[in-house]
C-alpha positions as CSV (number, residue, x, y, z in Angstrom):
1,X,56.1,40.1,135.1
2,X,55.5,38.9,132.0
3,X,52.3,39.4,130.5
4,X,52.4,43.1,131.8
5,X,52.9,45.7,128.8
6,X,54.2,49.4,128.6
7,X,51.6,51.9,129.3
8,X,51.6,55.6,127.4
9,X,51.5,57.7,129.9
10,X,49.3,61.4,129.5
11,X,51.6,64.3,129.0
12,X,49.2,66.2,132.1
13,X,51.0,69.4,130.6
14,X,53.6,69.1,132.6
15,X,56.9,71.5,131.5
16,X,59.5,70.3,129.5
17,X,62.8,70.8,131.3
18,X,65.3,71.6,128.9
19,X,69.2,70.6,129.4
20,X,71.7,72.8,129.9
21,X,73.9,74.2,127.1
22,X,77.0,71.8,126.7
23,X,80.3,74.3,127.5
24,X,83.2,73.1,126.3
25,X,86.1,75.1,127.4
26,X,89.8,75.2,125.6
27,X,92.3,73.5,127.0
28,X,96.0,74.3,126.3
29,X,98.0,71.9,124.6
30,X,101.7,71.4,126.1
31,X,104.1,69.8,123.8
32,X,107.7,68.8,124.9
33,X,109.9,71.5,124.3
34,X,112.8,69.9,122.3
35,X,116.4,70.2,123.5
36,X,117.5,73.9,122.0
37,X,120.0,73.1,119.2
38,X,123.4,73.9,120.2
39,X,124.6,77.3,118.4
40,X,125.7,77.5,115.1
41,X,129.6,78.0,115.4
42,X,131.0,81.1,113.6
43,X,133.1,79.1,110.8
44,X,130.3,77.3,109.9
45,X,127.9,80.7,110.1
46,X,130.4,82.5,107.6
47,X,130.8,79.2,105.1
48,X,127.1,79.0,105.3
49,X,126.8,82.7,104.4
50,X,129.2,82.4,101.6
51,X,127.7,79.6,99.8
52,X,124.5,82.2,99.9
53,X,126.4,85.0,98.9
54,X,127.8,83.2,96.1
55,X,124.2,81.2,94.9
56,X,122.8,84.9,94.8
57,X,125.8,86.7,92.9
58,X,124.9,83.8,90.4
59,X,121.4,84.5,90.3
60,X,122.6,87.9,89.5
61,X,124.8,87.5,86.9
62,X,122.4,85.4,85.3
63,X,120.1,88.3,85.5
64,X,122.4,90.5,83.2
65,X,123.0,88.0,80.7
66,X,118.5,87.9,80.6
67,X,119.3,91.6,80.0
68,X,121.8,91.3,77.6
69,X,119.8,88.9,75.7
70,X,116.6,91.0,75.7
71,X,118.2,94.1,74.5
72,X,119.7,92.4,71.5
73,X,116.3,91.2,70.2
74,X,114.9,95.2,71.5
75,X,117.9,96.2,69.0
76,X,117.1,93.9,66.2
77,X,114.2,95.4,66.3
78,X,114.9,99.1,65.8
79,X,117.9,98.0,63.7
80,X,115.5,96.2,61.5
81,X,112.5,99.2,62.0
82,X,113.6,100.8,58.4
83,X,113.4,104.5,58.4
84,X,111.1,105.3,60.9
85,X,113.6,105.5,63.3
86,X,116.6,107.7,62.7
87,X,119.5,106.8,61.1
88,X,121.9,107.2,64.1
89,X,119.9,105.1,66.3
90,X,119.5,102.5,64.0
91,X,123.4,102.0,63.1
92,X,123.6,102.3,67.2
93,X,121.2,99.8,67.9
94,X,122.9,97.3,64.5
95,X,126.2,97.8,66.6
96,X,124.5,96.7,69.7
97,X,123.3,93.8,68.1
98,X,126.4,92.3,67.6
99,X,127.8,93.4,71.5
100,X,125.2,92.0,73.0
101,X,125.4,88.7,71.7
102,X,128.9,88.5,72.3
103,X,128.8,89.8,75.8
104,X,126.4,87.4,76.8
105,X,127.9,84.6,75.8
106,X,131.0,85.8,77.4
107,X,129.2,86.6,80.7
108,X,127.1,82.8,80.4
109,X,131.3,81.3,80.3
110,X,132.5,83.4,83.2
111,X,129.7,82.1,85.2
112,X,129.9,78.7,84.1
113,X,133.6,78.8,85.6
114,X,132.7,79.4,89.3
C-alpha cells in the first residue's frame, strides 16, 4: 500500500446533497429555588418603616431650608433691582432678606438635632 497515491476523482455531475439546517431548540433553565425567607416580624416591619419615615422627613426639611435659601438670593435681587420694581415690594423683599437667612439657619439646627 505504499507507493499507491490519492486519485481526483470526476465530479460526473452528480448533485450536491446539502445538510440539514442545524435546530437548536431552548431549553429551560431550572435553578434551585432558595428556602423562602422567613417573614419579616411586625416590630421589626414598623422600626424599619420608621427609620424611612424619619430619613425622608429629613430629606424634606432639607428641601425647605434649599427653599429658604433660594428665596433670599431671589429677594436680594429685587431688593437690590433699584426702582424698577416698586417700592413696596422692594422694602418686602429687603425684609425677607433678612428672615430668610435666619430661618434657614434655624431650620439647618433643628434638623441637625434629630
Amino acid at each position: 500500500m505504499r507507493g499507491r497515491a490519492l486519485k481526483v476523482v470526476a465530479d460526473n455531475g452528480a448533485k450536491r446533497v446539502e445538510p440539514a439546517p442545524l435546530v437548536v431548540e431552548a431549553v429551560a433553565l431550572v435553578e434551585a429555588a432558595a428556602p423562602p425567607a422567613p417573614p419579616e416580624r411586625i416590630s421589626d416591619q414598623v422600626k424599619r418603616l420608621q427609620a424611612e419615615a424619619r430619613g425622608l422627613a429629613h430629606k424634606h426639611v432639607m428641601s425647605l431650608k434649599t427653599a429658604l435659601e433660594e428665596l433670599k438670593v431671589l429677594a436680594e435681587d429685587i431688593s437690590s433691582g433699584g426702582d424698577v420694581y416698586p417700592a413696596g415690594v422692594r422694602e418686602i423683599a429687603r425684609r425677607l432678606v433678612e428672615d430668610c437667612e435666619a430661618r434657614a439657619q434655624a431650620v439647618a439646627s433643628l434638623a441637625m438635632r434629630n
